[in-house]
N, C-alpha and C positions, 0 to 999 in steps of 0.2 A: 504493500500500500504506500501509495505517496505523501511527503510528509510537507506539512508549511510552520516552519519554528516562527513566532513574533518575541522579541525583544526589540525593548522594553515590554512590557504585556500593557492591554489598553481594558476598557471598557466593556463592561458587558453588553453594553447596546450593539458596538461596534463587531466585539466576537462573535455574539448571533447571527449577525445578518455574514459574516466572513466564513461560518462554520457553514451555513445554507449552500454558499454557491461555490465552496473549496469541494463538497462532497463528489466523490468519498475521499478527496485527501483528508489526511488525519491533519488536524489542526492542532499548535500547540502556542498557547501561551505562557511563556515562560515567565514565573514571577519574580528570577535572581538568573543572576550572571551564571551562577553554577549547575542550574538545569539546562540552563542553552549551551551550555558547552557542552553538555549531555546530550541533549536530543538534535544538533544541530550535526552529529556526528554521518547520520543516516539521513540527514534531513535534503531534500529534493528544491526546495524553496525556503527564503527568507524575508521575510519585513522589520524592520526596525533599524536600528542603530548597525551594522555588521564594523566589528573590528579585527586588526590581523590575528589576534589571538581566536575569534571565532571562526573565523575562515580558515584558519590553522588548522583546527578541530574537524572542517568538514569533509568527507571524503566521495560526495557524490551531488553534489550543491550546482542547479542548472538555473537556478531563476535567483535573482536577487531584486525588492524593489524597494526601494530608497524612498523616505518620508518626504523628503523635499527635494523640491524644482531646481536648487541649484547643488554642485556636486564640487566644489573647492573644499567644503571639509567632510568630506564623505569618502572622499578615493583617497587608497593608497597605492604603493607598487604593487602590492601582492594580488590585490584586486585587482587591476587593470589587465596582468598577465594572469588572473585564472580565467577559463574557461567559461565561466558562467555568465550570463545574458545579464544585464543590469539596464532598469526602466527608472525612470523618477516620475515626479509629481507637475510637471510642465501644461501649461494652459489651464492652468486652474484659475489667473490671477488677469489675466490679458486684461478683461471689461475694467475691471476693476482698477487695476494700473494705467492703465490707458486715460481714464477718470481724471486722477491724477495729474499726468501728464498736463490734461489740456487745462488743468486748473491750475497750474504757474503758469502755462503760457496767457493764459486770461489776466491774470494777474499783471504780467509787466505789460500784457498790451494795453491795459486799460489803468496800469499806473496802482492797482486796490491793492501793494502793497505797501504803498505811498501813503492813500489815504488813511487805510488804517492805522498808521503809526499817527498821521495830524489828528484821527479821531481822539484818541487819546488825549491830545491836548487842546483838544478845541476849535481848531486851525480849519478855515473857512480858505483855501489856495488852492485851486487848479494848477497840475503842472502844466510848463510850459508861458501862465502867463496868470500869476500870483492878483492880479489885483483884478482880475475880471470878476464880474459878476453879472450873473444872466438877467437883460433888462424887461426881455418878450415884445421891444418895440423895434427894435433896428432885427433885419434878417441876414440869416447865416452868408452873407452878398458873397464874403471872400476868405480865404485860408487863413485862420490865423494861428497863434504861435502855439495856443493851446490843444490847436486842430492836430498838430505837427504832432506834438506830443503823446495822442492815444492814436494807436496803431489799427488798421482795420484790415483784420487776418487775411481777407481774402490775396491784401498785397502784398504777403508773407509767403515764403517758404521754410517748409519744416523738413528738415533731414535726420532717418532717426540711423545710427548705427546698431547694426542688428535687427534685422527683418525676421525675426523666427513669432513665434505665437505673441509676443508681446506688442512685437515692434509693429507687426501686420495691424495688430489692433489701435493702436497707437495713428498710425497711418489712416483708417479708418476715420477714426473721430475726426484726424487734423480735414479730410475731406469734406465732411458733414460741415465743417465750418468754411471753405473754398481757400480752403489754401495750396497751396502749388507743394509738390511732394518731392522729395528726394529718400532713396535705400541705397545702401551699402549692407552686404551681407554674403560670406564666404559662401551660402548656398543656395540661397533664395533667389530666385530671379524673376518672383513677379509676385504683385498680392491682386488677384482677381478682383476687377472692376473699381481697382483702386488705383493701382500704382504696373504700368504692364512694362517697366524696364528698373528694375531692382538690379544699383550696378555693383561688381564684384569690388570686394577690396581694395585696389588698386587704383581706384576711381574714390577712394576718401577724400583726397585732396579738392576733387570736385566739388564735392559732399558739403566741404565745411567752406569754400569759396561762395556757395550759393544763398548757403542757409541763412535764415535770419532768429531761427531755435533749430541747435542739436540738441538731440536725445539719445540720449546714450540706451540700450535697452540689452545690451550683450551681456550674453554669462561669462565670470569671472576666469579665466583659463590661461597657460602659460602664454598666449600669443594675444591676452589680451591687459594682463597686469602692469599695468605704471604706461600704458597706448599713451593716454592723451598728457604728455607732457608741456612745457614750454613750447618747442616747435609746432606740433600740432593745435595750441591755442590760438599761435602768432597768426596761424591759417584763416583762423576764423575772422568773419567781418568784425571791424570796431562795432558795431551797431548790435552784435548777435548776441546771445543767451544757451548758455549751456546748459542742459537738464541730463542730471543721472539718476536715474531708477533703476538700473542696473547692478555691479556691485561698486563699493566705494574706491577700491586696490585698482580697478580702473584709470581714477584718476590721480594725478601725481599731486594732494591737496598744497603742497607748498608752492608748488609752481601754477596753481590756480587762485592761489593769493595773491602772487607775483603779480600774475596776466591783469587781475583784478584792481590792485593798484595803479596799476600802470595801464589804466584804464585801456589795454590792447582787446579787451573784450566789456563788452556792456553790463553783463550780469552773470548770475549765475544758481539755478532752483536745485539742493539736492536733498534727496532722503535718504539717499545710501551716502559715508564718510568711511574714509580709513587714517585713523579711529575710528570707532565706535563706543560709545558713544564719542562724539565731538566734544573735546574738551572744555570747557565753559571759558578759559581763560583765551580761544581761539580766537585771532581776530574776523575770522568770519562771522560770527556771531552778531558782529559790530556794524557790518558794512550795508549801507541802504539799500544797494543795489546785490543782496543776496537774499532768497528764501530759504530756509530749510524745515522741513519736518522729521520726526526721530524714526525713519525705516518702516511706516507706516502706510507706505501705497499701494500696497497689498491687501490692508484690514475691510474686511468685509463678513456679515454675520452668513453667505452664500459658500465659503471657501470648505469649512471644514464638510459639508455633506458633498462639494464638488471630489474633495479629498478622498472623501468614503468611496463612490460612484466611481473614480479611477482605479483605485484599490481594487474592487471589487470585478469588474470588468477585465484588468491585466490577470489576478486570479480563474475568472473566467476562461479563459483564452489559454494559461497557462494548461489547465485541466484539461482544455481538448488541443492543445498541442498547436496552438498557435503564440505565434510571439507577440509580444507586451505591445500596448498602443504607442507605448510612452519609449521604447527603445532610445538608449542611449547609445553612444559614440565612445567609449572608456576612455578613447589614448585622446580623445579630444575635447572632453569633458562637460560634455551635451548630448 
């Protein structure tokens, strides 16, 4: 009979409905370290935590699937060279992030989070042109300084690096509002009725010449930790806004203080930092022209049953012999 070990062990809501559709794999929730070293011996399938000491232990281990979407602290060597098919938790978060996303871009095109710092103090200032005030007798005749000042997306383009389930979605939204699209992404080369020329890698430079918000949206990986340094800020328009919702080791945070100072880039939205948390004595913290939230563009009360329904499903499949939805890349780290 075939086996599915769970470490950490979860919930009994969660078990029942895992025990239903594993049948007749035997299901095992392991309530300590030293039953899963046990039972993960024979065991055919995994979920939870897997480290080299447990994979150590296993001697016939074909499915492996990983709790979450991104896999920078999840693989080791030994895992990468075993054998075994490894899925994660990918497209769980896309709407959600995506959300996100276009809410810093709303943000600095309409200047809201300008205002709400003057809310705070009372402060009656349109940017762009501090003493106007709306009369309702003379009309909008001609551009003025304050017009200059709030952006109107559709004049925008938005380039997100990394076109996989995220970026696609992310792409998506910026459309809904008409904005002009740019992709960069090692594999994707089109997102349906959105975007029909998603350019390879090599075409970054293009990427960040046009944009006026990148979005970082790639998983964390050797080829893609400390990318966006100094050089690749310098790329970017003075006028543009960087957004990472991706992971934080992405970006180089000291040379995005730099660029920031030295005003070589106009802004900058993130939720991912490395650090983490962001130190409070950070001078980002400080800077008007930064947003940040604490790794929150994910949170949604939708996630954890979309979580279940992947689970469940890759178990599914595994039972009749087919491979996981969520298929990962090991040596690539996606």
């Amino acid at each position: 009979m075939m086996k599915l070990v769970i470490f950490p062990p979860i919930d009994e809501r969660r078990l029942s409905r895992i025990s239903s559709v594993a049948h007749p794999m035997h299901v095992i929730n392991a309530e300590s370290i030293e039953r899963a070293l046990v039972e993960i011996r024979d065991a055919d399938s995994f979920f939870g935590k897997l480290t080299p000491e447990l994979l150590g232990q296993a001697t016939q281990l074909r499915w492996v699937q990983s709790p979450t979407a991104s896999l920078e602290h999840y693989l080791f060597p030994e895992l990468i060279e075993h054998p075994c098919v490894l899925s994660n938790m990918r497209g769980l978060f896309s709407d959600v992030v995506a959300d996100h996303v276009m809410s810093f871009v709303l943000c600095f095109a309409r200047n809201l989070h300008v205002y709400l710092r003057q809310q705070q103090q009372g402060v009656w200032s349109p940017v762009g042109d501090q003493r106007y005030v709306a009369d309702f007798v003379n009309a909008p005749g001609t551009v003025l300084p304050m017009d200059r000042a709030h952006q109107h997306l559709s004049d925008c383009t938005l380039g997100v690096v990394g076109v996989g389930n995220i970026g696609a979605e992310i792409l998506r939204r910026a459309a809904a509002f008409g904005m002009t699209l740019a992709g960069v992404d090692p594999k994707t080369r089109s997102v349906t009725g959105v975007l029909g020329d998603v350019w390879p890698l090599e075409r970054l430079p293009d990427l960040l010449s046009c944009s006026d918000y990148v979005v970082i949206a790639a998983p964390l990986t050797p080829m893609t930790r400390k990318r966006f340094q100094r050089p690749i800020l310098q790329s970017m328009k003075r006028s543009a806004i960087l957004i990472n919702i991706g992971r934080g080791a992405i970006v180089d945070l000291q040379d995005l203080t730099d660029a920031l100072r030295e005003k070589e880039i106009a802004g900058a939205a993130l939720d991912v930092c490395d650090p983490e948390p962001l130190p409070p004595e950070h001078p980002l913290w400080q800077m008007p022209n930064v947003i940040i939230t604490p790794h929150v563009a994910a949170a949604s009360t939708r996630i954890a049953e979309r979580h279940l329904e992947t689970l469940l499903e890759n178990i599914r499949r595994f039972v009749n012999g087919e491979p996981p939805n969520t298929q990962v890349d090991k040596r690539a780290w996606y």
